[in-house]
C-alpha positions in Angstrom: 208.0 64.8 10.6 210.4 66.0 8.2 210.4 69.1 9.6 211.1 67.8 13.0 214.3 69.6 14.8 215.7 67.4 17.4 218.6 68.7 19.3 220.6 65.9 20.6 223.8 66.2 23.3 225.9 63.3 23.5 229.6 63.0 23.9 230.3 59.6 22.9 231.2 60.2 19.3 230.5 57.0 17.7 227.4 57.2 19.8 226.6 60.6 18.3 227.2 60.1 14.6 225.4 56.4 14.5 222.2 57.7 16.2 222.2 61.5 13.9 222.4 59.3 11.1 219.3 57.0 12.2 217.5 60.2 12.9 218.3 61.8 10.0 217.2 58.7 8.0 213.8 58.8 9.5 213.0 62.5 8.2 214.3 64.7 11.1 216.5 67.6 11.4 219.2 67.2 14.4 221.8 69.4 15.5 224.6 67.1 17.4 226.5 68.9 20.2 229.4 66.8 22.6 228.7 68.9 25.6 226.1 70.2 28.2 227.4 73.7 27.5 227.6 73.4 23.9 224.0 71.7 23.7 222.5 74.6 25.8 223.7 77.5 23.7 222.3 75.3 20.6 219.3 75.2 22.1 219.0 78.5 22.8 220.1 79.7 19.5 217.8 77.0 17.5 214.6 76.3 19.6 214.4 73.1 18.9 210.8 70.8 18.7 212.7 68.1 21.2 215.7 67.7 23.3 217.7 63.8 23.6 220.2 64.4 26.6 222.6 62.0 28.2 222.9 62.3 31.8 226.7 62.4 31.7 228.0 64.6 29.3 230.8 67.1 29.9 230.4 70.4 30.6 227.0 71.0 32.0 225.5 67.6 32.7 222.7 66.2 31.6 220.3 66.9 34.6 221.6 70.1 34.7 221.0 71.0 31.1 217.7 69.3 31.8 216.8 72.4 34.4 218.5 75.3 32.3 215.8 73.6 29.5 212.8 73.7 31.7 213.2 76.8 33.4 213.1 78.4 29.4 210.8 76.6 27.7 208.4 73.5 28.0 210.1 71.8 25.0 209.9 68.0 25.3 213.4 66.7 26.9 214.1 62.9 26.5 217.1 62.0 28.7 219.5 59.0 27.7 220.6 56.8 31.0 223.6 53.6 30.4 221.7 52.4 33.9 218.0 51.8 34.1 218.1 51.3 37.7 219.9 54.5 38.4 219.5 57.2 40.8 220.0 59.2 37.2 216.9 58.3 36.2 214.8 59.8 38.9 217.3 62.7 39.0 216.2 63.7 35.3 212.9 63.2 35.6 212.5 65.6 38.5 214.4 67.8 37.1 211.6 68.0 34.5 212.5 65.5 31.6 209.4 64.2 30.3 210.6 60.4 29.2 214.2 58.9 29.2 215.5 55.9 27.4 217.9 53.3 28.3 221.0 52.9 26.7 222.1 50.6 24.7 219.0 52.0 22.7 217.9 50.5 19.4 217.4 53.0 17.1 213.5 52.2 15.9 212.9 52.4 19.8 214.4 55.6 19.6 212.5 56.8 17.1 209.0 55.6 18.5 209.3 56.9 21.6 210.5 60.4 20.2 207.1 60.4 17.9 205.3 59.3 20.7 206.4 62.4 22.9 205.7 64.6 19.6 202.3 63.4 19.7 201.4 65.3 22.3 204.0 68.1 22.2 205.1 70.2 19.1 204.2 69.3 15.6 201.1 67.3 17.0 200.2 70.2 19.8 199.2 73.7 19.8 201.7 76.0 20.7 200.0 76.3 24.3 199.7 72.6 25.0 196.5 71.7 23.6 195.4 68.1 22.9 197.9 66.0 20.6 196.8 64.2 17.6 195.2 60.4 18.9 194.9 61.7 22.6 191.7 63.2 23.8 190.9 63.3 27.3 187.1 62.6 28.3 184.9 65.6 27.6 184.0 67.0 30.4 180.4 68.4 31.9 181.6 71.2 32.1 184.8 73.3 30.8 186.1 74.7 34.3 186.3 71.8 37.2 186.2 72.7 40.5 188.6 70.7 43.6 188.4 73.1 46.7 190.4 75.5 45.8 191.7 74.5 42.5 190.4 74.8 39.4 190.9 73.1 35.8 189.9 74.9 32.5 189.6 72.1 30.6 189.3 74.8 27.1 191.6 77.1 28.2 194.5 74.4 29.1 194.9 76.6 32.4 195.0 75.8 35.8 194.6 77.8 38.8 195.0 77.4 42.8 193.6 80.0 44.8 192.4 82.2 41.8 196.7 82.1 41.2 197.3 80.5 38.3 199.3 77.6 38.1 202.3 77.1 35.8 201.8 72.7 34.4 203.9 71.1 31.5 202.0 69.7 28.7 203.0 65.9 30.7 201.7 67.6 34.0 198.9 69.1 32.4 197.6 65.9 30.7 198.2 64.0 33.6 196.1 66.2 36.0 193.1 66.1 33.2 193.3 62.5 33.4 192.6 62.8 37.1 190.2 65.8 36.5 188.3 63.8 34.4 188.0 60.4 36.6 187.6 62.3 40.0 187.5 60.1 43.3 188.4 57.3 40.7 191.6 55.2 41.3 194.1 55.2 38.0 196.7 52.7 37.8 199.8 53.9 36.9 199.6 51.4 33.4 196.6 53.3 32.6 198.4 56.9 33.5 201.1 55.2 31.1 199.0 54.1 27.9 197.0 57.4 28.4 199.3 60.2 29.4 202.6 58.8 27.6 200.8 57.0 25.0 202.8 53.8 25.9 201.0 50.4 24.0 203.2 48.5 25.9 204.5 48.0 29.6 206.9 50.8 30.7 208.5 52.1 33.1 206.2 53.0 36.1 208.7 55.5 38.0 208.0 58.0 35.2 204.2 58.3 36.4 205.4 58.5 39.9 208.0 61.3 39.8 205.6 63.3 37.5 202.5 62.6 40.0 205.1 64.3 42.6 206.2 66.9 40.6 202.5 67.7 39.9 201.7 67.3 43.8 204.5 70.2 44.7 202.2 72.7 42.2 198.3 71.9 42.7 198.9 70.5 46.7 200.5 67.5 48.3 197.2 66.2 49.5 195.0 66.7 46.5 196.4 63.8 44.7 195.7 60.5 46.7 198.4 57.1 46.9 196.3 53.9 46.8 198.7 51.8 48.1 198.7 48.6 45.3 196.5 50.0 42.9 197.5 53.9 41.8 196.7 57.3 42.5 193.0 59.3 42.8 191.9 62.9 42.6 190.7 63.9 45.6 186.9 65.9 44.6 
């Protein structure tokens, strides 16, 4: 991943040098900026592969920067939280970040989760979202599923409601062809985690949850099921 460009906002300087160092050490390229507003014109001018965003830097703040990101691109946004049980959090993710991490962060963790968001964005993705590098979803009977009105090319990477397509992030759209693939079935959110997030391990289960409602608001609120206790199912 040597070629990896990671733009990273942070306006804690010690904070900011130690973790561009560790970075840098492990092969990427990162451009370092103090400031929401400063981070957003770098990102604009550099297009970088990811974004690592604290939720309270000056400026433009982190959620914010977080929007300004997504409405421009589907670049993979990490966002950096001092609180795991803050409002924050959720705040971020809805606001279209794809994973956050907890701070104080150690830098390995760091790293891992940042190659586990490039392996299925990026360097390990096709520039419109296809399958990352160790993920394949289930093959399919067929290449275009049918839900009522909505339809999944499973090929194509596009999805469409009522003949309209439908604009997904490569998080949405993997999620929605886990579903696609497992119709009627009931996934736990620890599966949507190892699966779609490519978490080994335990995480953090709000992440499935604001992304399952973030997909809900595009394809309907009623195609995707709660099973109260267990996880979510496709409605067929």
């Amino acid at each position: 991943m040597a070629d990896t460009h990671v733009l990273f906002v942070e306006d804690d300087d010690v904070i900011r040098e130690a973790t561009q160092l560790a970075l840098e050490r492990d092969g990427f390229v990162v451009t370092a900026m103090p400031d929401g507003l400063a981070g957003l014109e770098a990102f604009r001018a550099d297009r970088p592969d990811i974004a690592l965003v604290d939720v309270m830097v000056p400026g433009l703040d982190g959620v914010s920067l977080c929007r300004r990101i997504r409405d421009e691109s589907t670049v993979p946004v990490i966002m950096l939280s001092a609180r795991a049980d803050s409002i924050d959090v959720v705040l971020g993710l809805e606001a279209g970040a794809d994973d956050y991490v907890t701070k104080p962060f150690d830098g390995a963790v760091l790293v891992a989760r940042i190659r586990a968001v490039l392996r299925r964005f990026g360097h390990a993705s096709g520039p419109d979202g296809s399958h990352a590098a160790g993920w394949e979803a289930a093959e399919p009977a067929e290449a275009v599923l049918r839900f009522g009105d909505l339809e999944v090319d499973t090929e194509g990477m596009e999805v469409r409601k009522g003949g309209r397509p439908v604009a997904l992030t490569p998080t949405e759209m993997r999620l929605l062809l886990e579903f696609s693939n497992s119709p009627g079935t009931v996934l736990s959110r620890d599966r949507l985690l190892e699966r779609v997030w490519d978490y080994g391990w335990g995480g953090d289960t709000r992440v499935v949850d604001v992304h399952v409602q973030r997909l809900r608001g595009k394809i309907g609120q009623d195609r995707i099921e709660t099973v109260r206790g267990f996880g979510y199912k496709l409605r067929g």
